[in-house]
N, CA and C atoms as a LAMMPS dump frame, in Angstrom:
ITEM: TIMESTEP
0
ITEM: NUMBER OF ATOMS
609
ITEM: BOX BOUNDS ff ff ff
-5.0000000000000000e+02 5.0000000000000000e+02
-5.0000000000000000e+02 5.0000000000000000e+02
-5.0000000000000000e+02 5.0000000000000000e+02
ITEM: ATOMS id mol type element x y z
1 1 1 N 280.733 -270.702 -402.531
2 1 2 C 281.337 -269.443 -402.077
3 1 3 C 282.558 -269.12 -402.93
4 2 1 N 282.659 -267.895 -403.213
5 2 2 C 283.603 -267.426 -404.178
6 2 3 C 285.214 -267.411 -403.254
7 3 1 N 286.029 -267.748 -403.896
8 3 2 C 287.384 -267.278 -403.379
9 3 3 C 288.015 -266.498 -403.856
10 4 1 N 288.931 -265.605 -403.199
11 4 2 C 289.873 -264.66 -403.914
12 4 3 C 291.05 -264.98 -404.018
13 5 1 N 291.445 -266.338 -403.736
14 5 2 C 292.966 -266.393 -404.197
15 5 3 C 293.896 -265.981 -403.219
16 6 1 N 295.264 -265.664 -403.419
17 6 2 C 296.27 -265.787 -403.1
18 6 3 C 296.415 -264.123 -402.56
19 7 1 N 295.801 -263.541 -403.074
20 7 2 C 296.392 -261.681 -403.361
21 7 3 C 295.192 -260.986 -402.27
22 8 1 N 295.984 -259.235 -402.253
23 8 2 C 295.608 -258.944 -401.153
24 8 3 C 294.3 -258.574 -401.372
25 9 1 N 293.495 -257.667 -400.139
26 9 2 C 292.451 -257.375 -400.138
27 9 3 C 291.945 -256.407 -401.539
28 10 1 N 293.192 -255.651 -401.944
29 10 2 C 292.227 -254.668 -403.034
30 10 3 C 293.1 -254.247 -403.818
31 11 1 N 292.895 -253.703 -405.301
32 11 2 C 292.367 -252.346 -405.957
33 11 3 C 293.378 -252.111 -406.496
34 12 1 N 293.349 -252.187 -407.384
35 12 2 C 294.53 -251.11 -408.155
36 12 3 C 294.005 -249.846 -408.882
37 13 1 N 294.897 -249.435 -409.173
38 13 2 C 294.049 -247.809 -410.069
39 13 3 C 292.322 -247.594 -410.177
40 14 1 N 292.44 -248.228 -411.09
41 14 2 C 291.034 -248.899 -411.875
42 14 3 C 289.863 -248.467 -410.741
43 15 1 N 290.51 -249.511 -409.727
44 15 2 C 289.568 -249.659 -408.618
45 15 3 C 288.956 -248.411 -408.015
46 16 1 N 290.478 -248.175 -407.378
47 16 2 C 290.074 -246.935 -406.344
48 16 3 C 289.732 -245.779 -406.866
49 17 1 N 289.838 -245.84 -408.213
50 17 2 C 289.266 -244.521 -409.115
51 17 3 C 288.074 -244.652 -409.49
52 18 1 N 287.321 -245.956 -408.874
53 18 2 C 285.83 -246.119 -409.889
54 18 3 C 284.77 -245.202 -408.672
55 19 1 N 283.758 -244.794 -409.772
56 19 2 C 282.439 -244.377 -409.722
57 19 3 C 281.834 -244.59 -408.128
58 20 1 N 282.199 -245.622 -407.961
59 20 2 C 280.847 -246.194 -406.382
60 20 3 C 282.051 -245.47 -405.192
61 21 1 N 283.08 -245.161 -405.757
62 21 2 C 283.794 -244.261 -403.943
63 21 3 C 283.102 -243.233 -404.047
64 22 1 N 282.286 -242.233 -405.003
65 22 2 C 281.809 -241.734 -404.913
66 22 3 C 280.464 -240.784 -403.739
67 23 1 N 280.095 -242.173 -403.197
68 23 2 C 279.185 -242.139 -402.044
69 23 3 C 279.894 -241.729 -401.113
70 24 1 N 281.073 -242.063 -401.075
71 24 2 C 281.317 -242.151 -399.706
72 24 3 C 281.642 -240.305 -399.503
73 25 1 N 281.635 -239.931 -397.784
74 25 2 C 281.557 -238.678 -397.238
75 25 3 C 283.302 -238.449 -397.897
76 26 1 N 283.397 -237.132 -397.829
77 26 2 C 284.391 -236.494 -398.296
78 26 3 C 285.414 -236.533 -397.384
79 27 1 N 285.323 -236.88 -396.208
80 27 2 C 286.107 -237.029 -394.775
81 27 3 C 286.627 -238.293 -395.07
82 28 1 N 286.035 -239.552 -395.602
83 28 2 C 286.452 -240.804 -395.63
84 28 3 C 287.006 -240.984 -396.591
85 29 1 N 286.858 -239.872 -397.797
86 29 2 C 287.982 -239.926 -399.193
87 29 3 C 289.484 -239.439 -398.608
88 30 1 N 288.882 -238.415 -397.858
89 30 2 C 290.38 -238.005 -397.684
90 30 3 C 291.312 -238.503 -396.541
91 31 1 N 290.528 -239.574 -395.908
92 31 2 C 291.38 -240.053 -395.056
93 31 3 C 292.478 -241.278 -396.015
94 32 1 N 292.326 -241.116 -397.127
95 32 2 C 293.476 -241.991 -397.708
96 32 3 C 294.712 -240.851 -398.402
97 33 1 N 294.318 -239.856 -397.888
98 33 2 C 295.178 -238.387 -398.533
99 33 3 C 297.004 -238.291 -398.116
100 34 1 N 297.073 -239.282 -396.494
101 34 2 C 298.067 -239 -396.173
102 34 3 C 299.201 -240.41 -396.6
103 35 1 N 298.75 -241.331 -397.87
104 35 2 C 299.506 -241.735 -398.49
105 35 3 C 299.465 -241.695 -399.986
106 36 1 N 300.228 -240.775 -401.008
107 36 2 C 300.249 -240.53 -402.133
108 36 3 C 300.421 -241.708 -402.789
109 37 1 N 299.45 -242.12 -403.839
110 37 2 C 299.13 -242.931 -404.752
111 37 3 C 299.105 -242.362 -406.325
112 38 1 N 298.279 -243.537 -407.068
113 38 2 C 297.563 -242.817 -408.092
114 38 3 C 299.187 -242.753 -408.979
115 39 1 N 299.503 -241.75 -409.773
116 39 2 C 300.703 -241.441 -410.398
117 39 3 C 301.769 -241.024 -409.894
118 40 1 N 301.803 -240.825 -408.885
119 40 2 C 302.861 -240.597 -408.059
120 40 3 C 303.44 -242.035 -407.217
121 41 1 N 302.438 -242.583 -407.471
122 41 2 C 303.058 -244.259 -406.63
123 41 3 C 303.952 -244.457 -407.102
124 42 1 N 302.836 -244.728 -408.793
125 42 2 C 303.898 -245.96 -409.912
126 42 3 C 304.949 -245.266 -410.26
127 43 1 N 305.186 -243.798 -410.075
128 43 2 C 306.735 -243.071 -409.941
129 43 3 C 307.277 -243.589 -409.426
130 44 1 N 307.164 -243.611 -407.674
131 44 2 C 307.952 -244.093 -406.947
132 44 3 C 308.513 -245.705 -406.855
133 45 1 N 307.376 -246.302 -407.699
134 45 2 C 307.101 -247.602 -407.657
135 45 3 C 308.505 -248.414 -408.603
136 46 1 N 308.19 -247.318 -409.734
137 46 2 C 309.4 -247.623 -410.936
138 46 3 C 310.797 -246.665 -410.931
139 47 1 N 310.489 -246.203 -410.469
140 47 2 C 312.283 -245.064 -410.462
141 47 3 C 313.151 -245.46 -409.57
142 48 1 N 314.031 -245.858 -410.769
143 48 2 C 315.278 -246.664 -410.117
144 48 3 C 316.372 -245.621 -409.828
145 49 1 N 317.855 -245.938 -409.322
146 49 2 C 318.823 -244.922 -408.811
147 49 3 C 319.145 -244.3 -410.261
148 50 1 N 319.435 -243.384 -410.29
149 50 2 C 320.256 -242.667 -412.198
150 50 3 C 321.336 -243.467 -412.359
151 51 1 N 322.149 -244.174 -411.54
152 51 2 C 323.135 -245.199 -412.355
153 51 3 C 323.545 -246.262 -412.316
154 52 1 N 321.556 -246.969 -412.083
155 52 2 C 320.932 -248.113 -412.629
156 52 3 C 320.054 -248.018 -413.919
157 53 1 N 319.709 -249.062 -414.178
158 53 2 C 318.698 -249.336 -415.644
159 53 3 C 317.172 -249.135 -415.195
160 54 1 N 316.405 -248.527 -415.43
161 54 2 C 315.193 -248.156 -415.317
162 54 3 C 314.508 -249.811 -415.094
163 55 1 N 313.872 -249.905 -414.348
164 55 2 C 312.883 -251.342 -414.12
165 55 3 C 311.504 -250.962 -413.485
166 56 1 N 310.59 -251.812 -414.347
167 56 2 C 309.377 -251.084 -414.169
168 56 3 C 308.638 -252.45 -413.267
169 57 1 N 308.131 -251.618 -411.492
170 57 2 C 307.474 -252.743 -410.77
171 57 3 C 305.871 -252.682 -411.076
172 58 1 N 305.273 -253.441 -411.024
173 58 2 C 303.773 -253.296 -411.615
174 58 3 C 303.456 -254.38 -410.929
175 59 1 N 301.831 -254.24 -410.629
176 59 2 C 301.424 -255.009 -410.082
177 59 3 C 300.698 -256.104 -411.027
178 60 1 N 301.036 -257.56 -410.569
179 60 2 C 300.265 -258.635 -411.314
180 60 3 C 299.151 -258.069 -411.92
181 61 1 N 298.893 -258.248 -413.244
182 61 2 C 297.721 -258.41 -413.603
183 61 3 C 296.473 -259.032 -413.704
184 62 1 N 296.975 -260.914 -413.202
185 62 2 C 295.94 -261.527 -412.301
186 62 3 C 295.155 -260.871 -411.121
187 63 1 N 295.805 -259.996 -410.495
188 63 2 C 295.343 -259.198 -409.273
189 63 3 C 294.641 -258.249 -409.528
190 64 1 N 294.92 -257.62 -410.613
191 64 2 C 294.035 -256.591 -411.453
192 64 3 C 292.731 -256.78 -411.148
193 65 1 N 292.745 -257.876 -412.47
194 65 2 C 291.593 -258.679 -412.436
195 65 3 C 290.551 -259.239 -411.767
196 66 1 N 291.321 -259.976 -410.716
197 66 2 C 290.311 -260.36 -409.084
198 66 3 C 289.957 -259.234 -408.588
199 67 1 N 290.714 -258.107 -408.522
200 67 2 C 290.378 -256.734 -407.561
201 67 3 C 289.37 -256.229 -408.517
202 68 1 N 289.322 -256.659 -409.684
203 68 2 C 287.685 -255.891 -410.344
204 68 3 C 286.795 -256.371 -410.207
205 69 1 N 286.843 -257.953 -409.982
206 69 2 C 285.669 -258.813 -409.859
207 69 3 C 285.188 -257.955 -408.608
208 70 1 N 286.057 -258.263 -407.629
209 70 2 C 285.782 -257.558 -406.098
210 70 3 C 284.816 -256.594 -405.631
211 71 1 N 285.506 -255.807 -406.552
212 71 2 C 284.807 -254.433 -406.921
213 71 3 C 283.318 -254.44 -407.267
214 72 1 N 283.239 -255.352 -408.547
215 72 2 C 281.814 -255.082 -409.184
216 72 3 C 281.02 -256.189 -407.651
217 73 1 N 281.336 -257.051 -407.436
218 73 2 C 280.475 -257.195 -406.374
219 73 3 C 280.238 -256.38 -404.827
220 74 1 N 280.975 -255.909 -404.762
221 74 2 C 280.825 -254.506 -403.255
222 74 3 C 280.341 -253.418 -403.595
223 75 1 N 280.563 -253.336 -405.667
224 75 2 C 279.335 -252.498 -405.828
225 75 3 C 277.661 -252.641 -405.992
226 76 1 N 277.463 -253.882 -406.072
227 76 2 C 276.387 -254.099 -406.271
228 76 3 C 275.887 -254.029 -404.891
229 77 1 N 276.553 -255.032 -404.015
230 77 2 C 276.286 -254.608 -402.481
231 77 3 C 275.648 -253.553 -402.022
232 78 1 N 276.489 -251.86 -402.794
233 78 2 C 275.779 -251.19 -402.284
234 78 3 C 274.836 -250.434 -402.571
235 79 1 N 274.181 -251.211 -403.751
236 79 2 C 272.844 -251.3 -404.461
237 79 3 C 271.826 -252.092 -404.207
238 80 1 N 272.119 -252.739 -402.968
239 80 2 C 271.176 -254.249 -402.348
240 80 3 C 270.12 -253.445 -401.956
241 81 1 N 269.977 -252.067 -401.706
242 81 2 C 269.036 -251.47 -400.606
243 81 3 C 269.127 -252.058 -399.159
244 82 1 N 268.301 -251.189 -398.383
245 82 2 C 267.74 -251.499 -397.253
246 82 3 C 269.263 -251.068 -396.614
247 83 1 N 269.522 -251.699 -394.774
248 83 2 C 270.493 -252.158 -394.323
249 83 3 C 271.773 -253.063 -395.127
250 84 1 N 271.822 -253.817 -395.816
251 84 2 C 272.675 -254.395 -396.38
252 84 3 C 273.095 -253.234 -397.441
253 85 1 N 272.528 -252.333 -397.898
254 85 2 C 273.5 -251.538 -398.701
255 85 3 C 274.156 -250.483 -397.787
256 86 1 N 273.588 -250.272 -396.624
257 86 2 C 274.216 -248.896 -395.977
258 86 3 C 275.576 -249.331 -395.616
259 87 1 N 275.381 -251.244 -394.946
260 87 2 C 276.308 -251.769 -394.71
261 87 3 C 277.405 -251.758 -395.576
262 88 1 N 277.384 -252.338 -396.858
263 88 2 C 278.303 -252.594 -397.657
264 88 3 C 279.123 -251.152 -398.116
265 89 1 N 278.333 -249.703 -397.969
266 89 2 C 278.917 -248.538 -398.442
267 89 3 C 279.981 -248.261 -396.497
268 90 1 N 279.577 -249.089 -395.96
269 90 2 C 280.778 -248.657 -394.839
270 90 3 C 281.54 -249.473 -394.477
271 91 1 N 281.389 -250.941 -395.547
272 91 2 C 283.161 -251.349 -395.687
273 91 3 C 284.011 -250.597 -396.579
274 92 1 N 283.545 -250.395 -397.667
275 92 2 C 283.359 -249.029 -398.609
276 92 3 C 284.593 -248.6 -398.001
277 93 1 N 284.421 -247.857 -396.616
278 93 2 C 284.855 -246.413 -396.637
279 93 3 C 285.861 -247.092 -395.444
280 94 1 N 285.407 -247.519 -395.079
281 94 2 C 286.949 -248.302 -394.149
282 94 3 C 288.023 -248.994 -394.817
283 95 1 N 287.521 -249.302 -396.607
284 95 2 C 288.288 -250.32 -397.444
285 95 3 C 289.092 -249.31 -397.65
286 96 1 N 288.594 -247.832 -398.292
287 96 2 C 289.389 -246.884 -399.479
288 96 3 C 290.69 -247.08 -398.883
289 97 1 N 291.016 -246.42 -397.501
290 97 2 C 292.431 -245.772 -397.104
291 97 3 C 293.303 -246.927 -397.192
292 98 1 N 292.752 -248.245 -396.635
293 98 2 C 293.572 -249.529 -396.633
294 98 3 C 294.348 -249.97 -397.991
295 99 1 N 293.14 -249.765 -398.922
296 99 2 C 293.679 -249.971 -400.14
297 99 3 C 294.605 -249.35 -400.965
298 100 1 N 294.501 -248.334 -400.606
299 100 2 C 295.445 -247.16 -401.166
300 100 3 C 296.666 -246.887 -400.7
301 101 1 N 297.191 -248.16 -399.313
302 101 2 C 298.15 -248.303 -398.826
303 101 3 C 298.744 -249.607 -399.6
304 102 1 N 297.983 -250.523 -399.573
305 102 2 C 298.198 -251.654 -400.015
306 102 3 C 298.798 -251.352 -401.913
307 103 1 N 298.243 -250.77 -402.224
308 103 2 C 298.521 -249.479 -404.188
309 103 3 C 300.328 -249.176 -403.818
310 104 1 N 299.98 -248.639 -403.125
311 104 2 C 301.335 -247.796 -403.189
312 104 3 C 302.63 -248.702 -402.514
313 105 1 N 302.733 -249.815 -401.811
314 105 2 C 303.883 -250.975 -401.078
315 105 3 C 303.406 -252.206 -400.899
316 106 1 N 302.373 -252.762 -401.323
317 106 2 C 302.283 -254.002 -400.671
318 106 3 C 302.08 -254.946 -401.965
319 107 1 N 301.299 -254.325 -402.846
320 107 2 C 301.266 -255.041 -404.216
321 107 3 C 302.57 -255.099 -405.451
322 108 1 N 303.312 -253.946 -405.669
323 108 2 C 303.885 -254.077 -406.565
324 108 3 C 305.491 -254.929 -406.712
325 109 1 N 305.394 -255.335 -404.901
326 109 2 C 307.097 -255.8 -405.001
327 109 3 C 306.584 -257.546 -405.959
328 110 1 N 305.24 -257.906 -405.486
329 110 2 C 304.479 -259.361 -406.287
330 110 3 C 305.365 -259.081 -407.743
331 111 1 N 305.289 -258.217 -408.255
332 111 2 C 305.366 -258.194 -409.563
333 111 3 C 307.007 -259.096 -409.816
334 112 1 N 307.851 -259.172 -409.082
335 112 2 C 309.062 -259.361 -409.229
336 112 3 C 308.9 -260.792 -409.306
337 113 1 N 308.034 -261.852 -408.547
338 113 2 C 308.116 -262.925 -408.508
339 113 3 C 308.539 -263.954 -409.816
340 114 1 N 307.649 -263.646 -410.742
341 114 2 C 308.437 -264.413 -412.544
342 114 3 C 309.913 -264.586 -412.249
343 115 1 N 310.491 -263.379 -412.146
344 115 2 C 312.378 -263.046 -412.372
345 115 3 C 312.926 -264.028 -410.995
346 116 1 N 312.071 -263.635 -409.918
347 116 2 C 312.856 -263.982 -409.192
348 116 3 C 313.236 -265.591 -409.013
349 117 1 N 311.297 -266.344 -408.997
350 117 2 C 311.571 -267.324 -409.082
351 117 3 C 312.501 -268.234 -410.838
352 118 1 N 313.04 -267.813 -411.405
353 118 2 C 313.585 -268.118 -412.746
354 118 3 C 314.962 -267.789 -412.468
355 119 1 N 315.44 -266.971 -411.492
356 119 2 C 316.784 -266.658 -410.362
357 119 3 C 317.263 -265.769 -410.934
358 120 1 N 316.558 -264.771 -411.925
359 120 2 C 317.14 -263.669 -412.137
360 120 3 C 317.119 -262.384 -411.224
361 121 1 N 317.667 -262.239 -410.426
362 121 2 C 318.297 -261.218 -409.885
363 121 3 C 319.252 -260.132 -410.064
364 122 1 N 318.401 -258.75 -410.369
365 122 2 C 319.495 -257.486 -411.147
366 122 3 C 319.518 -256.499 -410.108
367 123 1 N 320.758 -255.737 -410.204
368 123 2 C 321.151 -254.727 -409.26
369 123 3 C 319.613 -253.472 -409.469
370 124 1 N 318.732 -253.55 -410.603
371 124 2 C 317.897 -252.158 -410.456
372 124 3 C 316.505 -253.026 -409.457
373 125 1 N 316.676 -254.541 -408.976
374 125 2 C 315.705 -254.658 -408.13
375 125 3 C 315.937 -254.351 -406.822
376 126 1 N 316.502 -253.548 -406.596
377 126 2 C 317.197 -252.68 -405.189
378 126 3 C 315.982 -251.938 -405.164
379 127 1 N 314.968 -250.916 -406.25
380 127 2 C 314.382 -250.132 -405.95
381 127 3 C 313.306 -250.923 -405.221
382 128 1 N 312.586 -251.685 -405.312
383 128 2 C 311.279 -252.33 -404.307
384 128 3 C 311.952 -252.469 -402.81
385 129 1 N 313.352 -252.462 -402.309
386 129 2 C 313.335 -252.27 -401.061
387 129 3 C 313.057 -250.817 -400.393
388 130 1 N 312.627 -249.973 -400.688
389 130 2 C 311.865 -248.51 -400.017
390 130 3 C 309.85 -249.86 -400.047
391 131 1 N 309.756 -250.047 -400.654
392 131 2 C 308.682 -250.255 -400.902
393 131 3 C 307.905 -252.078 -399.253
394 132 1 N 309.169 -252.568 -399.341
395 132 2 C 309.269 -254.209 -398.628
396 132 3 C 309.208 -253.228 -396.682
397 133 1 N 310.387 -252.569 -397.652
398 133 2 C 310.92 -252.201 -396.06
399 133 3 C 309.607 -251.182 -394.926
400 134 1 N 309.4 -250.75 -395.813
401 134 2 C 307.961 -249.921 -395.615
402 134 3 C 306.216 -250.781 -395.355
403 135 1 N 306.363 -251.781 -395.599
404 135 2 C 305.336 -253.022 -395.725
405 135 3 C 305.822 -253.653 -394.2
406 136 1 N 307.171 -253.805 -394.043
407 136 2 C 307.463 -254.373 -392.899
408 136 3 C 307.206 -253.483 -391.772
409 137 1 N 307.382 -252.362 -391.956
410 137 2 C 306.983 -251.105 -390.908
411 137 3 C 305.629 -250.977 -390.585
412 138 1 N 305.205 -250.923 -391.591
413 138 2 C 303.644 -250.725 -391.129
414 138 3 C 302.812 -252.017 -391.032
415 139 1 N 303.668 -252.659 -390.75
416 139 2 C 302.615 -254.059 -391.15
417 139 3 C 301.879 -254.471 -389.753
418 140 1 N 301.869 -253.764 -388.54
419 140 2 C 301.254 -253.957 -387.409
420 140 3 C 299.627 -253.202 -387.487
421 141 1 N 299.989 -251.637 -388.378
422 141 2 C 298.908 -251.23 -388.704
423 141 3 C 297.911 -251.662 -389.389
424 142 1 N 298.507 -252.015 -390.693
425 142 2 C 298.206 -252.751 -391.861
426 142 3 C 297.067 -253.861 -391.19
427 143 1 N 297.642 -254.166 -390.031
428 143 2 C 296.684 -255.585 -389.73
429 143 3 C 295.481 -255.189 -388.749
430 144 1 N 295.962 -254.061 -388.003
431 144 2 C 295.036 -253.232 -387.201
432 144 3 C 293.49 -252.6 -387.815
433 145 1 N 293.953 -251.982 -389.138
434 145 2 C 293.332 -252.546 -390.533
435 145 3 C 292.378 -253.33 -390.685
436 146 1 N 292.792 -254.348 -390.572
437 146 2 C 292.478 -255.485 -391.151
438 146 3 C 291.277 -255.649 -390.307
439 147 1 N 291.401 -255.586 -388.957
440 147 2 C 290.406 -256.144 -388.042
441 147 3 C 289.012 -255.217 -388.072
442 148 1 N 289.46 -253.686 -388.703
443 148 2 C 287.756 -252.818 -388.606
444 148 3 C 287.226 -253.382 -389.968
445 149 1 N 288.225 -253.847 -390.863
446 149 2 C 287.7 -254.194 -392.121
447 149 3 C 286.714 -255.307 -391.875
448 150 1 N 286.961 -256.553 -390.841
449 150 2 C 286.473 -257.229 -390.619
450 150 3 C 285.111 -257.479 -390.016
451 151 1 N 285.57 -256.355 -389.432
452 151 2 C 284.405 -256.169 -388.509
453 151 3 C 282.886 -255.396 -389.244
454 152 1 N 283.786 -254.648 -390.094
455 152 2 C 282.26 -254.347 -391.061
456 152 3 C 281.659 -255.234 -391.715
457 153 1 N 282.623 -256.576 -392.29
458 153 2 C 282.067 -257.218 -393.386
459 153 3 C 281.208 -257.932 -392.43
460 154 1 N 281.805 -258.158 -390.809
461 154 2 C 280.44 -259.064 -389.903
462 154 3 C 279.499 -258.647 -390.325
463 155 1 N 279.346 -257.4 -390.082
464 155 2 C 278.14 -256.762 -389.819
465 155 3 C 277.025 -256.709 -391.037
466 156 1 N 277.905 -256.584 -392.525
467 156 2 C 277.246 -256.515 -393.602
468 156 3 C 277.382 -258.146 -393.979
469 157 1 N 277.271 -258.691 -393.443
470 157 2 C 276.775 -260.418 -393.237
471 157 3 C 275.581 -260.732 -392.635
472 158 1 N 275.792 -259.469 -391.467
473 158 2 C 274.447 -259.794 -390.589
474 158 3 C 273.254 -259.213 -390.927
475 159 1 N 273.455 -257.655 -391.751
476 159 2 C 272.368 -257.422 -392.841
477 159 3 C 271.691 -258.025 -393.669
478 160 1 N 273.122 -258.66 -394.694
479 160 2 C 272.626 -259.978 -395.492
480 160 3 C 271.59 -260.409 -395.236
481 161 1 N 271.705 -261.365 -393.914
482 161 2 C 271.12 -263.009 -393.661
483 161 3 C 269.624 -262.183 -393.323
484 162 1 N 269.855 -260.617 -392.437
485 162 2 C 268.805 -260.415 -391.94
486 162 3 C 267.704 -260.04 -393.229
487 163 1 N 267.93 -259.727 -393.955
488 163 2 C 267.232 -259.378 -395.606
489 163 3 C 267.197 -260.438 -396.821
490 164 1 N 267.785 -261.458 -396.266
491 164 2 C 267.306 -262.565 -397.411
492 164 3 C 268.335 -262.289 -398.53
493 165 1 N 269.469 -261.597 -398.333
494 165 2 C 270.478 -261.209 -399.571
495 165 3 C 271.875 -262.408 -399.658
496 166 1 N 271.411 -264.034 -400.301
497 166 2 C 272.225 -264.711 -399.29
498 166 3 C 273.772 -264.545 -400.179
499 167 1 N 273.581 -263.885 -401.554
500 167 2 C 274.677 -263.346 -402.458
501 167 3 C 275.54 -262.116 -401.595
502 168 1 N 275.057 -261.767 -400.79
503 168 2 C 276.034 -260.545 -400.648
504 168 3 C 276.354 -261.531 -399.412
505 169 1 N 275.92 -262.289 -398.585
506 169 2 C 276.11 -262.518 -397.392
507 169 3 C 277.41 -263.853 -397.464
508 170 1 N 277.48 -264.315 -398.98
509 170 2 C 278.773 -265.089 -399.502
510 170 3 C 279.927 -264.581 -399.333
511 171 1 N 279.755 -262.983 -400.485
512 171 2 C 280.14 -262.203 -400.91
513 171 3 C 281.387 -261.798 -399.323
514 172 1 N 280.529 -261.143 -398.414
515 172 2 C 281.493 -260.959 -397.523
516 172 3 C 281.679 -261.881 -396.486
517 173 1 N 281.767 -263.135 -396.591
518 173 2 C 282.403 -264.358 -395.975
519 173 3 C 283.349 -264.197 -396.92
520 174 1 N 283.313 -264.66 -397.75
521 174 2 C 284.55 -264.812 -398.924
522 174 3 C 285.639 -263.64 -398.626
523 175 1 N 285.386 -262.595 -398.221
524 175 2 C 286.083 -261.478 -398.598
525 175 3 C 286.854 -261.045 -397.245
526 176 1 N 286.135 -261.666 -396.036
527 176 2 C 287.308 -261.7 -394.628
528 176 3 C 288.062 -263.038 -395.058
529 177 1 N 287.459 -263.966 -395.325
530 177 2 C 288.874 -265.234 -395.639
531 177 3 C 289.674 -264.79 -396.634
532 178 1 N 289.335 -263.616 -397.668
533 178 2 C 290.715 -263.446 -398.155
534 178 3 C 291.634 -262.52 -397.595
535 179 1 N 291.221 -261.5 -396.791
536 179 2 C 291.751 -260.681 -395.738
537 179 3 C 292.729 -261.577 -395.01
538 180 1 N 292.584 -262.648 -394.533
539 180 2 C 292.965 -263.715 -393.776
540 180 3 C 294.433 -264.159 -394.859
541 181 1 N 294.117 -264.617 -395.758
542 181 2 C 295.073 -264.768 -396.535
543 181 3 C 296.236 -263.983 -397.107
544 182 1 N 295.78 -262.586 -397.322
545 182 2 C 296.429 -261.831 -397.241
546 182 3 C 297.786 -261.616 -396.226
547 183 1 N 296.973 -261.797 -395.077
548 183 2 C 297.774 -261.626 -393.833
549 183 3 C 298.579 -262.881 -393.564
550 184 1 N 298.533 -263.773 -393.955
551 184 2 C 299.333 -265.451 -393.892
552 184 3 C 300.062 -265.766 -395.218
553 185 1 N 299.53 -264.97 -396.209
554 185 2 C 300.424 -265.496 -397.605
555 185 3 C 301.217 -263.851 -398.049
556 186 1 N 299.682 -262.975 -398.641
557 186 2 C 300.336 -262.073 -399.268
558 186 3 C 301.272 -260.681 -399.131
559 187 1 N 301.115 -260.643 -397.818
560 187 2 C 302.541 -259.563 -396.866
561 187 3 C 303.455 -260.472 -396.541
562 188 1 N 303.432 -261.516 -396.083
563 188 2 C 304.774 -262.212 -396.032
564 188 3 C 305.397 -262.527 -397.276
565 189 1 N 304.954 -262.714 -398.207
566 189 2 C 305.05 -262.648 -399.609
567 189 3 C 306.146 -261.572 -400.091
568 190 1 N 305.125 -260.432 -399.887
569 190 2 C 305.964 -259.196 -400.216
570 190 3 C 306.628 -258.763 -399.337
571 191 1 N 307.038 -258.784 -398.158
572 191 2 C 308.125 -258.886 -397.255
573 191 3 C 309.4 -260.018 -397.88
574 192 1 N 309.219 -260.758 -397.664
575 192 2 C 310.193 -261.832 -397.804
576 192 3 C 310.991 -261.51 -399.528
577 193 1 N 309.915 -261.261 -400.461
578 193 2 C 310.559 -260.841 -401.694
579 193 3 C 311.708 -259.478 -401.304
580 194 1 N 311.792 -258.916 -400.708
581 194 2 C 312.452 -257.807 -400.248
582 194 3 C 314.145 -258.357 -399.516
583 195 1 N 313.529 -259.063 -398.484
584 195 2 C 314.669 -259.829 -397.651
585 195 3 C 315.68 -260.607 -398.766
586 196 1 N 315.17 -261.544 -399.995
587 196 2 C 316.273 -262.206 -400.307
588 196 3 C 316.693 -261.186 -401.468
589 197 1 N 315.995 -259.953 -402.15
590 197 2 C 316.595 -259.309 -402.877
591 197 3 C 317.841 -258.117 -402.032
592 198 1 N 317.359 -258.197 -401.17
593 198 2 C 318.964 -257.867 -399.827
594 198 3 C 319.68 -258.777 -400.284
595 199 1 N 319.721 -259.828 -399.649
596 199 2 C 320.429 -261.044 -399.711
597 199 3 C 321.057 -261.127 -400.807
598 200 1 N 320.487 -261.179 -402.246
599 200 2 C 321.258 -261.633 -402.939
600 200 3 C 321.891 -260.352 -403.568
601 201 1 N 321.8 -259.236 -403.253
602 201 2 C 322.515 -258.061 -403.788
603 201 3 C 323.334 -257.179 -402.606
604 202 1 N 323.422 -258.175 -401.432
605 202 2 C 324.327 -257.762 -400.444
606 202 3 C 323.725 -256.502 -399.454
607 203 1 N 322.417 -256.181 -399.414
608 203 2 C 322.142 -254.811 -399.607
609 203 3 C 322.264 -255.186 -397.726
């Protein structure tokens, strides 16, 4: 069974801009409408105060990476046919909005970790607290989230096994235990990166 590591459930750019959201109904695209992403994130993501030094937050590029693997397998998923693909196109659409929350506050404060753990701490890492503090706010939802996410991948498990697809039926075992992880490593993660950059800049 495949693992995903340390990082959250999804997607960066790349991702949520590829080809296979395509399927999904136009109602379920736009239910990720009421948090601005995309180029307007990594604005918000990187624009520091005017009389600080510009610092650019970005998300790991290890994470990149896993979130494409991710990808190409939930797309194939929803190329399995039968039930197991209808399934996999309606974690699909319960994933988009989550992810596109997770794009815009939950991934990019990670990026700070190198500096921080090496104890460099600068007055322009003030800007990721809009970003921590906002992760901590919603993080009841965030997990509320978490549980329809879960609940689809049951279901497109239970397609799986019922169709002999025992690759996709890995596929989303693997992919609620990293949900799981997420929620035990990688929001406390990016929470806590927030708290000691208070801390150590008095904020």
């Amino acid at each position: 069974m495949k693992r995903y590591g340390l990082t959250p459930l999804f997607l960066a750019t790349a991702w949520l801009s590829a080809p296979m959201w395509s399927f999904l109904p136009q109602t379920a695209l736009a239910a990720g409408n009421d948090v601005t992403v995309h180029d307007h994130t990594h604005q918000t993501a990187t624009k520091a105060a005017p009389t600080e030094k510009s610092m650019k937050l970005s998300i790991p590029k290890p994470l990149i990476a896993e979130h494409e693997e991710i990808l190409a397998e939930l797309e194939r998923a929803t190329r399995a046919g039968g039930k197991t693909a209808d399934a996999a196109k309606a974690v699909a659409a319960v994933l988009h909005p989550h992810a596109l929350k997770e794009e815009e506050y939950a991934l990019p404060p990670l990026g700070l970790l190198p500096a921080l753990a090496s104890g460099n701490v600068s007055p322009d890492m003030a800007q990721v607290l809009p970003l921590t503090d906002k992760l901590k706010q919603e993080l009841p939802q965030m997990l509320a989230e978490h549980k329809e996410i879960v609940a689809a991948l049951e279901r497109l498990k239970i397609s799986a096994r019922a169709e002999n697809k025992p690759e996709v039926e890995n596929f989303a075992q693997a992919l609620a235990q990293h949900a799981l992880t997420e929620e035990q490593v990688t929001y406390p993660t990016a929470i806590l990166i927030g708290e000691y950059v208070k801390l150590r800049l008095g904020k």
